[in-house]
C-alpha angles and dihedrals in degrees: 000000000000122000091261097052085039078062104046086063103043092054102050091048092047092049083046098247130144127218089247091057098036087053089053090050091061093044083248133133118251087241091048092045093050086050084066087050090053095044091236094119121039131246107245112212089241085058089046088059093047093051095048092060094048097048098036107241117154101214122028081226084071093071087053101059128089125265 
């Protein structure tokens, strides 16, 4: 798993989220947010944006950096 979608992880599990509410956040499946864990469907910079505000990072360039 690459750094980002190390991240993405990381993040959701430090702000106490699951997979299933995080997905419901972004308006996604489990199955399709899952896919954005596993690096098989893209981040759109419009779902960047989203996640940034639920996890609480200040830039969207934060959830590309690496842990």
């Amino acid at each position: 798993m690459n750094g980002t979608l190390y991240k993405l992880q990381y993040l959701r599990k430090k702000t106490g989220l699951s997979q299933e509410a995080m997905a419901k956040q972004l308006n996604l499946t489990v199955h399709g947010y899952r896919k954005l864990e596993q690096g098989s469907r893209r981040i759109t910079l419009e779902m960047a944006i989203k996640i940034k505000v639920i996890v609480g990072v200040d830039h969207v360039e934060d959830l590309l950096d690496a842990v």
